[in-house]
Structures are given as structure tokens and as C-alpha cells.
Backbone atoms as SQL, in Angstrom:
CREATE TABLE atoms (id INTEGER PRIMARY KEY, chain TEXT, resi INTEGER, resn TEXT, atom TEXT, x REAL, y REAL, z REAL);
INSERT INTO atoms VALUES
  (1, 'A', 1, 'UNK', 'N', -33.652, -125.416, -67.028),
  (2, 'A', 1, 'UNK', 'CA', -34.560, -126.518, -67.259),
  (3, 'A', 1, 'UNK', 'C', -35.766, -126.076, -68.081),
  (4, 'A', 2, 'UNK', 'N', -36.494, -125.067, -67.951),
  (5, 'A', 2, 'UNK', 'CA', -37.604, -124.884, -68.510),
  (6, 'A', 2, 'UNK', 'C', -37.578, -122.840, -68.896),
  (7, 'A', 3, 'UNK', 'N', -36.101, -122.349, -69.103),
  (8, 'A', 3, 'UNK', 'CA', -36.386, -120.907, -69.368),
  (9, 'A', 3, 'UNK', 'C', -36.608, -120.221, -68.550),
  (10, 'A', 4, 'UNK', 'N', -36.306, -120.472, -67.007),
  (11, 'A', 4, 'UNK', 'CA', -36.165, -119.528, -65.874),
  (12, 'A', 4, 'UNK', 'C', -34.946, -118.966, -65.667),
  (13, 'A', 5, 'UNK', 'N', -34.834, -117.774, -65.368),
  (14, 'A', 5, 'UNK', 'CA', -33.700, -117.116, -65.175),
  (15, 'A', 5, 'UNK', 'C', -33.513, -116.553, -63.647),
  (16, 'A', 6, 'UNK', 'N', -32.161, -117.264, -63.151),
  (17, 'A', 6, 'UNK', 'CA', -31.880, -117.266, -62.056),
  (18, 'A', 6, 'UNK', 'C', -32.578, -117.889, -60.797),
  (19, 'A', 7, 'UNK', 'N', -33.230, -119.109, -61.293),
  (20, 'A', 7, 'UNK', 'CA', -33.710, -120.121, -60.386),
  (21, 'A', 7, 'UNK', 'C', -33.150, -121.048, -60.020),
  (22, 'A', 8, 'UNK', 'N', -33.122, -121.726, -59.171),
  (23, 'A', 8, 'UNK', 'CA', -32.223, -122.443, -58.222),
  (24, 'A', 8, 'UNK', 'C', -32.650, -124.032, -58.857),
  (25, 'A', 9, 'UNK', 'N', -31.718, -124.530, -58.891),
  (26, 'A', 9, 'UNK', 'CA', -32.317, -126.289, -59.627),
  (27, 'A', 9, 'UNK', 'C', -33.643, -126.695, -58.542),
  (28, 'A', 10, 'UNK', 'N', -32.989, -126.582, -57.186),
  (29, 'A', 10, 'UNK', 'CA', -34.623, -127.756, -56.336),
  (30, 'A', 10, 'UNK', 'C', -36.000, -126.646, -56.290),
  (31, 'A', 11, 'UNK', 'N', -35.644, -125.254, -57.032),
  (32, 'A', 11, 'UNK', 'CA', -37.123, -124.482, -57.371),
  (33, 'A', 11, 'UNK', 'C', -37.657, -124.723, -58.533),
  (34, 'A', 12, 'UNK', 'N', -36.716, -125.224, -59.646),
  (35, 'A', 12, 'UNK', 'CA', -36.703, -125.769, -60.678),
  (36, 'A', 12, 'UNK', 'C', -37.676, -126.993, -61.038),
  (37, 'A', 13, 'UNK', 'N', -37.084, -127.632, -59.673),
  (38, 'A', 13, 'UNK', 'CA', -38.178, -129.233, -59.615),
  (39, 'A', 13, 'UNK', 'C', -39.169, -128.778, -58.914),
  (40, 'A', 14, 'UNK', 'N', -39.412, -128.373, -57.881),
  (41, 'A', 14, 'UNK', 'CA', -40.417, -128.421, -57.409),
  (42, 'A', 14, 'UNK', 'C', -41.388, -127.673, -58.365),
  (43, 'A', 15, 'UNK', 'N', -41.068, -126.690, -59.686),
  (44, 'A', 15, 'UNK', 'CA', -42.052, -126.241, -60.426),
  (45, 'A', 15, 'UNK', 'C', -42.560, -127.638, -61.044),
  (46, 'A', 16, 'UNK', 'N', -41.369, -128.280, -61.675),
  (47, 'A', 16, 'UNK', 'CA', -41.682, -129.138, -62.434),
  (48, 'A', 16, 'UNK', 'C', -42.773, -130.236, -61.797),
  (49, 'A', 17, 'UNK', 'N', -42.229, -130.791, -60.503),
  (50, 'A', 17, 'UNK', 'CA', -43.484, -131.695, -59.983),
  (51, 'A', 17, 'UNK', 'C', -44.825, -130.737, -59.653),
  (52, 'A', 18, 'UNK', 'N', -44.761, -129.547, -59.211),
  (53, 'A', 18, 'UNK', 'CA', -46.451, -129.232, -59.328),
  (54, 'A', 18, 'UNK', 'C', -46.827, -129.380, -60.404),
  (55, 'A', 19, 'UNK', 'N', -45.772, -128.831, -62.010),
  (56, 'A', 19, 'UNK', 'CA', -46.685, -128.496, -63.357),
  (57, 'A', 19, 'UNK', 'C', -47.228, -130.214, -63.401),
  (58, 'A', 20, 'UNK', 'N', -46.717, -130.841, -63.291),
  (59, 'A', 20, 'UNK', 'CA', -46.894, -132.620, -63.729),
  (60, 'A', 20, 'UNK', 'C', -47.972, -133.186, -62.923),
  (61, 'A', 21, 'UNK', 'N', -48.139, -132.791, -61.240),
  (62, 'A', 21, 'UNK', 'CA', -49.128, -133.117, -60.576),
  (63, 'A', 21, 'UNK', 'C', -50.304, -132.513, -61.146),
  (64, 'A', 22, 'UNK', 'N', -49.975, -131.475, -61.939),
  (65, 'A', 22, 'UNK', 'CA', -51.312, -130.991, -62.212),
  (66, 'A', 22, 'UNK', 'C', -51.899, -131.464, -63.666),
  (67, 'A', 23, 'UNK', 'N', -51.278, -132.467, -64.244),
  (68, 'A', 23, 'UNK', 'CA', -51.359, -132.986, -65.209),
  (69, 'A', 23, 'UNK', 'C', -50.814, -132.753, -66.473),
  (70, 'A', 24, 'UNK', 'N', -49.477, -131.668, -66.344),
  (71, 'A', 24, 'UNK', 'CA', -49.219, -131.252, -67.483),
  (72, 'A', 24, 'UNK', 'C', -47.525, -131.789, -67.909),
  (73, 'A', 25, 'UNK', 'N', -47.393, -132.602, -69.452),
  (74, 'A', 25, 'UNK', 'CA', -46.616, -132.957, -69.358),
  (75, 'A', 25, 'UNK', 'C', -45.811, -132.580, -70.585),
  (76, 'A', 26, 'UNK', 'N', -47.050, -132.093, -71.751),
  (77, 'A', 26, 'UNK', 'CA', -46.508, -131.603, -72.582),
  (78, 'A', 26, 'UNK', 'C', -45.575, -130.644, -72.827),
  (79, 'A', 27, 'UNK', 'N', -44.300, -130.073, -73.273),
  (80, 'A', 27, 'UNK', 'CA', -42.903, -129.694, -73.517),
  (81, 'A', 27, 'UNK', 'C', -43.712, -128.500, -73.835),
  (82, 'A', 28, 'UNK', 'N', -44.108, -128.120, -74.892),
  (83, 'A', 28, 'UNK', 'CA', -44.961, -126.966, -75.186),
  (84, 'A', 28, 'UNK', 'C', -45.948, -126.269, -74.070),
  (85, 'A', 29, 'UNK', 'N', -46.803, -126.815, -73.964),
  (86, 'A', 29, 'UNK', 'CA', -47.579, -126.843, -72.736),
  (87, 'A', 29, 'UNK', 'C', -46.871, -126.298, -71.498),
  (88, 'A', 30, 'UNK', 'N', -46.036, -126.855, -71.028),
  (89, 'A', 30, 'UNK', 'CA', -45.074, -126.620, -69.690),
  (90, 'A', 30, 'UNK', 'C', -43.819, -125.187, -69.711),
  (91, 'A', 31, 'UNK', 'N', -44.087, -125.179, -70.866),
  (92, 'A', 31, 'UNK', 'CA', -43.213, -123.869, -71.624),
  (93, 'A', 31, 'UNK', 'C', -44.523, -122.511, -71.324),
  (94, 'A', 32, 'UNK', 'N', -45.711, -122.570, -71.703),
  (95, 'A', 32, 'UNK', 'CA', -46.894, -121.897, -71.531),
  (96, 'A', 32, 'UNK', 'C', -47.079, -121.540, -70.398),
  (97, 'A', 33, 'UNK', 'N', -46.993, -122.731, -69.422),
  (98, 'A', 33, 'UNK', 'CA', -47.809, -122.694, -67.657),
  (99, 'A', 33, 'UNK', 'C', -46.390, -121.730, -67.230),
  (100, 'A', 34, 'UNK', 'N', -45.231, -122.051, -67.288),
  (101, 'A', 34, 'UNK', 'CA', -43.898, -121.147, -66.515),
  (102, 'A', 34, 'UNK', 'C', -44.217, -120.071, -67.105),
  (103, 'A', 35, 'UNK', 'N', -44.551, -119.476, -68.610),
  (104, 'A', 35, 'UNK', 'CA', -44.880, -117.914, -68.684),
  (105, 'A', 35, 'UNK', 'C', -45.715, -117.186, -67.851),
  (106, 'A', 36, 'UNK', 'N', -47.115, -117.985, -68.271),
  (107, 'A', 36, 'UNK', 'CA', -48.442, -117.619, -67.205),
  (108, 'A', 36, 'UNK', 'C', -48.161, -117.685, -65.669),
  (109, 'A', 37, 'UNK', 'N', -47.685, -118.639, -65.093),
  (110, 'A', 37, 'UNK', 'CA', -47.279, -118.916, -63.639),
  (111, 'A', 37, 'UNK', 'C', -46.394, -117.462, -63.701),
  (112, 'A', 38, 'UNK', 'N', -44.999, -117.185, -63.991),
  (113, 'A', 38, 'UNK', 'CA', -44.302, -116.205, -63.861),
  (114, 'A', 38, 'UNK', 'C', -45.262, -114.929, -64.028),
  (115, 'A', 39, 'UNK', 'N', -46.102, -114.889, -65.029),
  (116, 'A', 39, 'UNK', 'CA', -46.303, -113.288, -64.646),
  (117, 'A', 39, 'UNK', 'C', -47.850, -112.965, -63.892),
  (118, 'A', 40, 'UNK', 'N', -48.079, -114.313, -63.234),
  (119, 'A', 40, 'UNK', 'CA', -48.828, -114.287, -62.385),
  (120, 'A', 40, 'UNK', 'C', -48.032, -113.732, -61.259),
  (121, 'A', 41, 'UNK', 'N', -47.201, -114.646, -60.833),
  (122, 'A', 41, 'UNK', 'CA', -46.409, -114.434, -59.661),
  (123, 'A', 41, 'UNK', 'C', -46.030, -112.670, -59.668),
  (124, 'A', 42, 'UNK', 'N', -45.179, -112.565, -61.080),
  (125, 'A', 42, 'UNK', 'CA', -44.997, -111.081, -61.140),
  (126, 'A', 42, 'UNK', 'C', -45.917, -110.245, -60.704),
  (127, 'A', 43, 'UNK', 'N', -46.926, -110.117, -60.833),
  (128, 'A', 43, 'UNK', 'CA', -48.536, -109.585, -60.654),
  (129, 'A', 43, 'UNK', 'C', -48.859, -109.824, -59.151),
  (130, 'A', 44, 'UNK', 'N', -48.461, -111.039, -58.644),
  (131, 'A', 44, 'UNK', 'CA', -48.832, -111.094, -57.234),
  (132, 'A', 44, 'UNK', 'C', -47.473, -110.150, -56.212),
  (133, 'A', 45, 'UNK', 'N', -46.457, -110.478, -56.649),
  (134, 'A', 45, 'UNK', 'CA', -45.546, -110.022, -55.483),
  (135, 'A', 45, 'UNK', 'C', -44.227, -108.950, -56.683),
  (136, 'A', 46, 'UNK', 'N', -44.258, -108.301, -56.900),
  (137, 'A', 46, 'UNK', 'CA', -43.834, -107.825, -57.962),
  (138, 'A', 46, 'UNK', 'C', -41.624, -107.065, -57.253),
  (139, 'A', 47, 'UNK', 'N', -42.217, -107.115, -55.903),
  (140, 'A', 47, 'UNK', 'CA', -41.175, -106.618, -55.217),
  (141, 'A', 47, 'UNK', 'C', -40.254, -107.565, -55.280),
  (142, 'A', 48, 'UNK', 'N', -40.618, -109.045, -54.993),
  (143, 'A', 48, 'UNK', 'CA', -39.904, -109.783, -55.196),
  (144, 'A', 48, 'UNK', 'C', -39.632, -110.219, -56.243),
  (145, 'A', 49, 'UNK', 'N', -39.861, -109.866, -57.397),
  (146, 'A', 49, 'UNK', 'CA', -39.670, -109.933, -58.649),
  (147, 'A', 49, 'UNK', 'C', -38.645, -109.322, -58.848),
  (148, 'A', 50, 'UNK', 'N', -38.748, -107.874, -58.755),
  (149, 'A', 50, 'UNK', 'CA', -37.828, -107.059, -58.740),
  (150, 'A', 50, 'UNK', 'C', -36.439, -106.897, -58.198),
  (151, 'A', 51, 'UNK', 'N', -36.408, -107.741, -57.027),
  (152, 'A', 51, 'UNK', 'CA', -35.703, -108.120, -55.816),
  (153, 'A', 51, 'UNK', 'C', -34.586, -109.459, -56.634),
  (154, 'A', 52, 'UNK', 'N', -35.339, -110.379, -56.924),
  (155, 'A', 52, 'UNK', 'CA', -34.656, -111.209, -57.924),
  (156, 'A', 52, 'UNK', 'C', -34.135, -111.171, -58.988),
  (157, 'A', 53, 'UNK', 'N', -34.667, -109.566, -59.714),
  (158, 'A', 53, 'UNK', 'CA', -33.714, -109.395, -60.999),
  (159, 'A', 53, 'UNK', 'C', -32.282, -108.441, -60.546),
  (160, 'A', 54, 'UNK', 'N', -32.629, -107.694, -59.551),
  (161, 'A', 54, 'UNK', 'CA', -31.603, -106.703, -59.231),
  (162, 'A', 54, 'UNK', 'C', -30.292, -107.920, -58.733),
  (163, 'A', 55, 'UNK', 'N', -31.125, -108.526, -57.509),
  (164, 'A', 55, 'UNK', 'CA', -29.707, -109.380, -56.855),
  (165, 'A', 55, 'UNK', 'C', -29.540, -110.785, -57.642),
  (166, 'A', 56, 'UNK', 'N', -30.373, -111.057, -58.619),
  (167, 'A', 56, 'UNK', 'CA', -29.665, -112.083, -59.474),
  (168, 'A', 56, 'UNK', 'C', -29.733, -113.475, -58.780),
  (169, 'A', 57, 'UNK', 'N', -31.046, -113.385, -58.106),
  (170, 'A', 57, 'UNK', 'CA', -31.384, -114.414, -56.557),
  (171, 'A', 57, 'UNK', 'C', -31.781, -115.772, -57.811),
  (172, 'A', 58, 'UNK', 'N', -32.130, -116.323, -56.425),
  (173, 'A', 58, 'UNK', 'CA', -33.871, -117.204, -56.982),
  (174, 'A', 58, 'UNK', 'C', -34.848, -116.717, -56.344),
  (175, 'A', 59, 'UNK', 'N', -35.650, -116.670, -57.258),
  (176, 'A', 59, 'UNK', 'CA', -36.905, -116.195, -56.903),
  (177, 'A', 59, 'UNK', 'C', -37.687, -117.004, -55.894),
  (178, 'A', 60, 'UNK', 'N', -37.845, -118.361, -56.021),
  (179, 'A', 60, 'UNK', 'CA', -38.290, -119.216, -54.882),
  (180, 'A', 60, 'UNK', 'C', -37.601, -119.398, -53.401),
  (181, 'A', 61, 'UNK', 'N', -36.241, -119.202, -53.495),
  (182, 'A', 61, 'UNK', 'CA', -35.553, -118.827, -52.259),
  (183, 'A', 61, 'UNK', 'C', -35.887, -117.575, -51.526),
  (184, 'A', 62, 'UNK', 'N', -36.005, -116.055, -52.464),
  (185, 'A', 62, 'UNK', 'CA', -36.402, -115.612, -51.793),
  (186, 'A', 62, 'UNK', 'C', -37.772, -115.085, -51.365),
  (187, 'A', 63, 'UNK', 'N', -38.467, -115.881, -51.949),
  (188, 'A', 63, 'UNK', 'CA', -40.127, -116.082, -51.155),
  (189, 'A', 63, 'UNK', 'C', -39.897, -116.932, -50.052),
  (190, 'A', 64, 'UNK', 'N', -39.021, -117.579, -50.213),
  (191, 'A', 64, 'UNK', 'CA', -39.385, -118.444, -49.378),
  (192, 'A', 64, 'UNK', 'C', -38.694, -118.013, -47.620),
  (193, 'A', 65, 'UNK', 'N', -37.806, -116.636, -48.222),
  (194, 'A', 65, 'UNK', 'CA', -37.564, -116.072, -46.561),
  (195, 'A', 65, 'UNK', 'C', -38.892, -115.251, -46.273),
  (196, 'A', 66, 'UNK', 'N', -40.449, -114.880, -46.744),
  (197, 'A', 66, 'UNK', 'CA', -41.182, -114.229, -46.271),
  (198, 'A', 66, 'UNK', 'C', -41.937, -115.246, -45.777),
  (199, 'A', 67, 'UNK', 'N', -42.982, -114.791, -45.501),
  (200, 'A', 67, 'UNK', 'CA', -44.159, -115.947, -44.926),
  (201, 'A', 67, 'UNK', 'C', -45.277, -115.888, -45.514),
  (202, 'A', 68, 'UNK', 'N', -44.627, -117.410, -46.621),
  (203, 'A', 68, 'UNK', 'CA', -45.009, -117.811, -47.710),
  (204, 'A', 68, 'UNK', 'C', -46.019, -118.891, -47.513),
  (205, 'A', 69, 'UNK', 'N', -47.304, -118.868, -48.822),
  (206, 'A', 69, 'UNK', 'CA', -47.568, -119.862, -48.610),
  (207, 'A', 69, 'UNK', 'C', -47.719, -120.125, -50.053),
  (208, 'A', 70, 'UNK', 'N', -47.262, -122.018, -49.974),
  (209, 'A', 70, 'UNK', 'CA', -46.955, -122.699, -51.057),
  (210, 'A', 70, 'UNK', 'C', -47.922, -122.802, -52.172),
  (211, 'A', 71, 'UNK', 'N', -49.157, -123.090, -50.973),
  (212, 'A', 71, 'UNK', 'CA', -50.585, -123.404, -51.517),
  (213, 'A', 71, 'UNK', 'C', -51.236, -122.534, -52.735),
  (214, 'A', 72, 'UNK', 'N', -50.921, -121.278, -52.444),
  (215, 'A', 72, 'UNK', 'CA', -51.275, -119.889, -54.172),
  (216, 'A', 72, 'UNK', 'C', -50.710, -120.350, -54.579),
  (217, 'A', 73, 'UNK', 'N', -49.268, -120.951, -54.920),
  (218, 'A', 73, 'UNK', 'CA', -48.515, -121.459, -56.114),
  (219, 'A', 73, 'UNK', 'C', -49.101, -122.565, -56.576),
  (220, 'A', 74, 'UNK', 'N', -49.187, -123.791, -55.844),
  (221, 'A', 74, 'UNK', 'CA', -49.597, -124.733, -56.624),
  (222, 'A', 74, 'UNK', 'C', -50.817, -124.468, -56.931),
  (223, 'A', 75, 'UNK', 'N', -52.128, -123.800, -56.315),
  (224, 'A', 75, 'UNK', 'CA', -53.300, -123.402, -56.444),
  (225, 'A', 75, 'UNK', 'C', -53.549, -122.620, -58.026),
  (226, 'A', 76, 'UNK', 'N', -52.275, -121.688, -58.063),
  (227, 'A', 76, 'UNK', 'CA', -52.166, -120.934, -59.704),
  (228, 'A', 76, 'UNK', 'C', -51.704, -121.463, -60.481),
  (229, 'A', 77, 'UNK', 'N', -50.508, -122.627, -60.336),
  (230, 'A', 77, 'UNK', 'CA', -49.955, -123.614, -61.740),
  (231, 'A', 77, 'UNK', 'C', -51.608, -124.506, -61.957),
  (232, 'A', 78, 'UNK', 'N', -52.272, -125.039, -61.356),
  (233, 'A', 78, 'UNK', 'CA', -53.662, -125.768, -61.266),
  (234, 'A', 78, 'UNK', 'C', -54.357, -125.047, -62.337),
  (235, 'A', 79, 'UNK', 'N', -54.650, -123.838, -62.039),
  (236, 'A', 79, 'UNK', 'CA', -55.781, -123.324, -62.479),
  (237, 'A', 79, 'UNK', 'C', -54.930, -122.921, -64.072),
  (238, 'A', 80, 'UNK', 'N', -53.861, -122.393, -64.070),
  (239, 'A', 80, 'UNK', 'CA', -53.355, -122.129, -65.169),
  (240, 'A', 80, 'UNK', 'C', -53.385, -123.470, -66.482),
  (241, 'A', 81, 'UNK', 'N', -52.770, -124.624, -65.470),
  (242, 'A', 81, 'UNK', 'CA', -52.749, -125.685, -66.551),
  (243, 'A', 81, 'UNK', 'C', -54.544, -125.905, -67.162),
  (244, 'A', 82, 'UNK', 'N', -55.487, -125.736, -66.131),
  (245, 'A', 82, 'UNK', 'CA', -56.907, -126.405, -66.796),
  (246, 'A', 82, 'UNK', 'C', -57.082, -125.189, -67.796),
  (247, 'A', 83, 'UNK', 'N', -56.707, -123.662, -67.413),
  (248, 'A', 83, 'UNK', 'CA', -57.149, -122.736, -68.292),
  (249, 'A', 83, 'UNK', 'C', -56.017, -123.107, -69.776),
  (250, 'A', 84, 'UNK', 'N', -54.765, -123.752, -70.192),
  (251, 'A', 84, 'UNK', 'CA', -54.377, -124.055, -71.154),
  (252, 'A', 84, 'UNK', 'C', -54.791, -125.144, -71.502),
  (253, 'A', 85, 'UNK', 'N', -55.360, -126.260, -70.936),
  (254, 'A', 85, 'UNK', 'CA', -56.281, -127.487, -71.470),
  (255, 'A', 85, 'UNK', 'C', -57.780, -126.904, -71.981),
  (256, 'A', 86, 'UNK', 'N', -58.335, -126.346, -71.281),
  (257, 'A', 86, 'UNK', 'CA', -59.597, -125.485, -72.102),
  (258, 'A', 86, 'UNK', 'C', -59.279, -124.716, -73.414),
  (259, 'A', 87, 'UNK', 'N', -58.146, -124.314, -73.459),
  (260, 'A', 87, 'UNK', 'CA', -57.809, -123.112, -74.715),
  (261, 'A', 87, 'UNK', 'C', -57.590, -124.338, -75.795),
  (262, 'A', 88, 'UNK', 'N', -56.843, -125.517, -75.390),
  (263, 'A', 88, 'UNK', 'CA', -56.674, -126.613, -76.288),
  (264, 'A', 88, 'UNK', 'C', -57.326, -127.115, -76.864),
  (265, 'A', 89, 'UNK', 'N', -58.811, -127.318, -76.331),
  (266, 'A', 89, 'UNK', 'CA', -59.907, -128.084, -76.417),
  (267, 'A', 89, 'UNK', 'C', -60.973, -127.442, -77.521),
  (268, 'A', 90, 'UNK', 'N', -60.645, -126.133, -77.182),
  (269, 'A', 90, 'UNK', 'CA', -61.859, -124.634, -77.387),
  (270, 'A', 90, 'UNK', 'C', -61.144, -124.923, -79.083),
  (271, 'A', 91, 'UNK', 'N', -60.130, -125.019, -79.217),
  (272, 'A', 91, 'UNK', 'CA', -59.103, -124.532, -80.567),
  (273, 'A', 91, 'UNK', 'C', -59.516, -126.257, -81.657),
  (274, 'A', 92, 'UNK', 'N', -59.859, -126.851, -80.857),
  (275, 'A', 92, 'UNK', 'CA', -59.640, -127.838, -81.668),
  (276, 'A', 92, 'UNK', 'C', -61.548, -128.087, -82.057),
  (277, 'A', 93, 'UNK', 'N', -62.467, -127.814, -81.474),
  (278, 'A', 93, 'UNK', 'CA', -63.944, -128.175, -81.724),
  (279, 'A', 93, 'UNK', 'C', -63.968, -127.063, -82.631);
């Protein structure tokens, strides 16, 4: 759907409805937030990163066997999308 590798379709959506709740709808744009989001995430839990490339998982499945909370994710697609609406804004004045 959006250039994830080895993600599960309903981790798929649920990226997609946070990126959109957070106001982002643009194709380009939403292509940006999954880079930044991913190597945020990479940066936050890197084991499970690692964990998902070796066994070829989903990555949201297997966060989601630790004790996870949802809230940093949508909390970092948030902040990511306003920090690519500022870069938009900054580029165009």
C-alpha cells in the first residue's frame, strides 16, 4: 500500500488512518511520514526492527506481542506530519 515491506494489510490501515487523522492526505506527503515514522520507529525499538527483517514478520504484529503502547505511534506520525507541513510552508515563503 504505501512501500512497507512485510507489513500485514490491517497494520497497513491502521498506518493509513493515523497518517489521515493527522491530516495528511497527500500521496507524496504520506510517502515522507512512512519514511520518517519507519526510521523513527527503527531508532526507537531497533530489535524489533531487526526481528522483522530476519523473520520476514510484520512489524506491527510483532510489537504488538510486547507491551506496547499505541499512543508513541500515533503521537510520532502527529508530530512528523506537522514537522512535513512546516518544511512545506518554510519552502514556499
Amino acid at each position: 500500500m504505501f512501500g512497507f515491506v512485510h507489513i500485514c494489510q490491517r497494520h497497513q490501515q491502521i498506518f493509513s488512518d493515523a497518517v489521515a487523522r493527522a491530516g495528511c492526505t497527500d500521496p507524496d506527503d504520506i510517502a515522507k511520514v512512512r519514511a520518517k515514522a519507519f526510521a523513527w520507529f527503527s531508532a526507537k525499538y531497533p530489535m524489533l526492527v531487526l526481528e522483522h527483517y530476519s523473520n520476514g514478520t510484520c512489524v506491527g504484529c510483532t510489537y504488538e506481542k510486547t507491551n506496547f503502547d499505541r499512543t508513541l505511534i500515533y503521537d510520532a506520525i502527529h508530530a512528523i506530519v506537522a514537522r512535513i507541513r512546516a518544511e512545506a510552508s518554510s519552502s514556499i515563503s
